[in-house]
Each structure stands twice: as structure tokens, then as C-alpha cells.
KOLRO-792998 format. One line per 5 residues: number of its first residue (from 1); their letters; for each residue x, y, z of C-alpha. Coordinates in pm, whole numbers, plus 50000, padded with zeros to 5 digits. Layout:
<rs>
NUM	A	X,Y,Z  ...
</rs>
This chain:
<rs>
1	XXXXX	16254,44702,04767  15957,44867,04775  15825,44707,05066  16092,44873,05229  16161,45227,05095
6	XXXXX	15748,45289,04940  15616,45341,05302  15963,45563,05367  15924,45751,05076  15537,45822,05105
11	XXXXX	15615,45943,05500  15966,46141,05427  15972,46276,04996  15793,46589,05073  16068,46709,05336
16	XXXXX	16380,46587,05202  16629,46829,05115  16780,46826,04721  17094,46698,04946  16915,46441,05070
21	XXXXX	16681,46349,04755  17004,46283,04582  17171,46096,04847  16824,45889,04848  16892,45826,04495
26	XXXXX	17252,45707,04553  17105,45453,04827  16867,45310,04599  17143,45242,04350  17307,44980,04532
31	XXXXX	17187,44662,04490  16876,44496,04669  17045,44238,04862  17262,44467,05060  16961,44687,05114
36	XXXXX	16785,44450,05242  17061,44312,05476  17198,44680,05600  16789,44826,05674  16734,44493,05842
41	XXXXX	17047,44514,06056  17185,44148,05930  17497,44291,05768  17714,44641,05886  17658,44934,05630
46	XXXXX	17947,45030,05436  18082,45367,05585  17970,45555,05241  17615,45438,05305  17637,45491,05717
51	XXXXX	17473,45856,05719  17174,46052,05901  16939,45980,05607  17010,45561,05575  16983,45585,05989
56	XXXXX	16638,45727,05928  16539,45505,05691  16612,45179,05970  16512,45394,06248  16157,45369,06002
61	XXXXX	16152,45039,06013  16184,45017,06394  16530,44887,06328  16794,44969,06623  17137,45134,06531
66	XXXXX	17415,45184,06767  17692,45419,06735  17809,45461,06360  17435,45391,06258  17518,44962,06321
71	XXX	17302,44728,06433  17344,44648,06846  17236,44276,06815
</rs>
């Protein structure tokens, strides 16, 4: 994963909030295949993973995100 969140973190660690460092943390806990599938937009995020910080992390990765942060495709 860290093609995916290296580049994010080396843009976004310096002006995350403690909030959002630990939320960061709690994304990186789940496992590497639904990663994978919710930043690339193949599979919805679960609602507990659906917030401002995981939208900015897909958003990153010039991935589009309709309303609730899914994928429009």
C-alpha cells in the first residue's frame, strides 16, 4: 500500500490534525485488498471508512467520489 498512501502521506502528514493522524491510522488498519478496491473506486467504502479524510485520500489519487464519498462510475 505504499504506492498508494507514501505519496499521500509525504503531501498531507505535516497538516493533519491528531484527529485525523489517528483516523489515518485506523484506515491503514484495514486490510490491503479493500484499500485498494475503496481508493480505486472498484468497491463502495464501508460507511465507518466514508469520511472527509478517506475522500481526500481518492480525491489524491484523481479518483472521483459522488455523494457519500462513492465512486460515480
Amino acid at each position: 500500500m505504499d504506492f498508494i498512501f507514501g505519496r499521500f502521506t509525504d503531501e498531507w502528514i505535516d497538516r493533519m490534525s491528531d484527529t485525523e493522524l489517528d483516523e489515518f491510522e485506523r484506515i491503514l488498519d484495514a486490510g490491503d485488498t479493500e484499500l485498494f478496491l475503496w481508493v480505486a473506486g472498484q468497491m463502495p467504502v464501508p460507511a465507518e471508512y466514508d469520511t472527509e479524510l478517506f475522500r481526500r485520500i481518492r480525491a489524491f489519487h484523481g479518483v472521483p467520489a459522488g455523494p457519500g464519498g462513492q465512486d460515480l462510475t
